[in-house]
C-alpha beads as a LAMMPS data file, in Angstrom:
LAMMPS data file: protein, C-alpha beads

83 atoms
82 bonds

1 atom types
1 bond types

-500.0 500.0 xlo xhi
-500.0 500.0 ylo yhi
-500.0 500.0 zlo zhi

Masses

1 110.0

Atoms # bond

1 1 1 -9.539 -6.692 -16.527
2 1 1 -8.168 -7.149 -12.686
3 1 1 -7.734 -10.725 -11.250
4 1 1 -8.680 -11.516 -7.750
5 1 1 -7.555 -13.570 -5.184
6 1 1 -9.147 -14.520 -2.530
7 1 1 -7.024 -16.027 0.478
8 1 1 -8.856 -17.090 4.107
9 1 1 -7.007 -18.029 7.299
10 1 1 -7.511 -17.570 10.847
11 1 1 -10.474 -15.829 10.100
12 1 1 -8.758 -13.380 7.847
13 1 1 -9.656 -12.243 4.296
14 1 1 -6.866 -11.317 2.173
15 1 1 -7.919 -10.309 -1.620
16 1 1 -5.747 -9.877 -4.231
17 1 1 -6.254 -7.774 -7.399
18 1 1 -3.454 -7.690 -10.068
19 1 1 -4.416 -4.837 -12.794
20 1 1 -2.681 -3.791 -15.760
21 1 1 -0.365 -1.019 -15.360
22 1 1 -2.074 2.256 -16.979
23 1 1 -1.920 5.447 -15.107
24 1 1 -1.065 3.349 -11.939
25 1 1 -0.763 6.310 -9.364
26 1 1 -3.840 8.012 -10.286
27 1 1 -6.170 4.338 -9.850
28 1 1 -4.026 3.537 -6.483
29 1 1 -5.401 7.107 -5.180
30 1 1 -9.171 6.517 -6.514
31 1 1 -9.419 3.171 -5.303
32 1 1 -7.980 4.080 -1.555
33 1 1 -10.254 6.395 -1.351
34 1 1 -13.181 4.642 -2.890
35 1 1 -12.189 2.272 0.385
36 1 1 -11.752 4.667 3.166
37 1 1 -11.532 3.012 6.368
38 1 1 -9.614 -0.160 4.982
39 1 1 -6.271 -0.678 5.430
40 1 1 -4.007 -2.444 2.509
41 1 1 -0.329 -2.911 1.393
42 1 1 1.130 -1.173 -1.992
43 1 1 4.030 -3.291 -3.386
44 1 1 6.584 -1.135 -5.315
45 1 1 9.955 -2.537 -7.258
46 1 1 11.976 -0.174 -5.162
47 1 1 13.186 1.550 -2.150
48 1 1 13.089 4.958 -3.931
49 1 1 9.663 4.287 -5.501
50 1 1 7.764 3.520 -1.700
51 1 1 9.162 6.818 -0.550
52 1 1 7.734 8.369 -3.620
53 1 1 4.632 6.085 -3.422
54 1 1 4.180 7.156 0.314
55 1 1 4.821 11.022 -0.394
56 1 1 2.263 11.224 -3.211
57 1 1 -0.323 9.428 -0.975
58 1 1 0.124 12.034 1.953
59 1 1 0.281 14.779 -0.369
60 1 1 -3.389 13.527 -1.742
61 1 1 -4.502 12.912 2.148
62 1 1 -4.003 9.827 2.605
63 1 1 -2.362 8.339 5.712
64 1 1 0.945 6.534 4.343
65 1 1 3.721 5.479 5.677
66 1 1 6.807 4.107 3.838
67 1 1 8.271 0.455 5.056
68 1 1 11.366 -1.189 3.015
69 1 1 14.381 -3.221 4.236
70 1 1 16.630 -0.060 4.111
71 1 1 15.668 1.342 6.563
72 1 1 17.122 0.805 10.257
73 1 1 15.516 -1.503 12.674
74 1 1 14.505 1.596 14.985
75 1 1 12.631 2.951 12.375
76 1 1 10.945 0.030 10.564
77 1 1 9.676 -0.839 14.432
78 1 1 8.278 2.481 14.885
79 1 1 6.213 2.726 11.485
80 1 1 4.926 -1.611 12.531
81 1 1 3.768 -0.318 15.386
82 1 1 1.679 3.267 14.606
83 1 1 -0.269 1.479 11.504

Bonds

1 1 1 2
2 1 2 3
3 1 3 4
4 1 4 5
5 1 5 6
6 1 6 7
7 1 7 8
8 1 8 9
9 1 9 10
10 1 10 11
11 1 11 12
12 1 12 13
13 1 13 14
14 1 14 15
15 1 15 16
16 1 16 17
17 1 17 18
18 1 18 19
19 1 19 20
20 1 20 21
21 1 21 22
22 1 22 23
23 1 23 24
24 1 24 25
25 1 25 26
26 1 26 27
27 1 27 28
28 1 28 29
29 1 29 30
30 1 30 31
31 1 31 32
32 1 32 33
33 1 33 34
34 1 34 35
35 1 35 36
36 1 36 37
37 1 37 38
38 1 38 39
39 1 39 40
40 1 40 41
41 1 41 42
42 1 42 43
43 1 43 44
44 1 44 45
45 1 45 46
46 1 46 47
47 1 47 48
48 1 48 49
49 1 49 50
50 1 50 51
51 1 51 52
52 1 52 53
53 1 53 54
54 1 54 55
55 1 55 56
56 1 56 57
57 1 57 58
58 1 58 59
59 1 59 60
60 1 60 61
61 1 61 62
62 1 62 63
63 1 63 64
64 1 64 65
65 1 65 66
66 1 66 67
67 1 67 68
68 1 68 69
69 1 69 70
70 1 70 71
71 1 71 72
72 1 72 73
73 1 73 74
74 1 74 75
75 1 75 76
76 1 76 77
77 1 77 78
78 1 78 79
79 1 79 80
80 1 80 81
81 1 81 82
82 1 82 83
């Protein structure tokens, strides 16, 4: 069963869900696109794992874009500032 968070400030609503791990991919994909037209963050254990992340998310049509702190500062700034 998920738990949620819910988190206010400056007029923001963060909400977090924490789910148990079983076919994690597949429920990432439904729930984006059971919330089209929301934005949200996908947390991943590794560098390699938010390029894969990002990939399979594109190839399924959704707009991704992969962020980690390996990447150079020109092209973390560029992906900050087209989301």
């Amino acid at each position: 069963m998920p738990t949620y968070s819910n988190h206010h400030s400056a007029g923001i609503t963060c909400i977090y869900e924490i789910r148990p791990k079983i076919n994690a991919t597949k429920e990432i994909i439904k729930y984006i696109l059971n919330n089209q037209g929301k934005s949200g963050i996908i947390y991943c254990l590794s560098r390699k794992k938010v390029e894969e992340m990002a990939e399979t998310l594109k190839v399924n049509g959704i707009k991704a874009l992969p962020y980690h702190a390996g990447m150079d500062s020109a092209t973390g700034h560029r992906i900050r500032i087209s989301s």
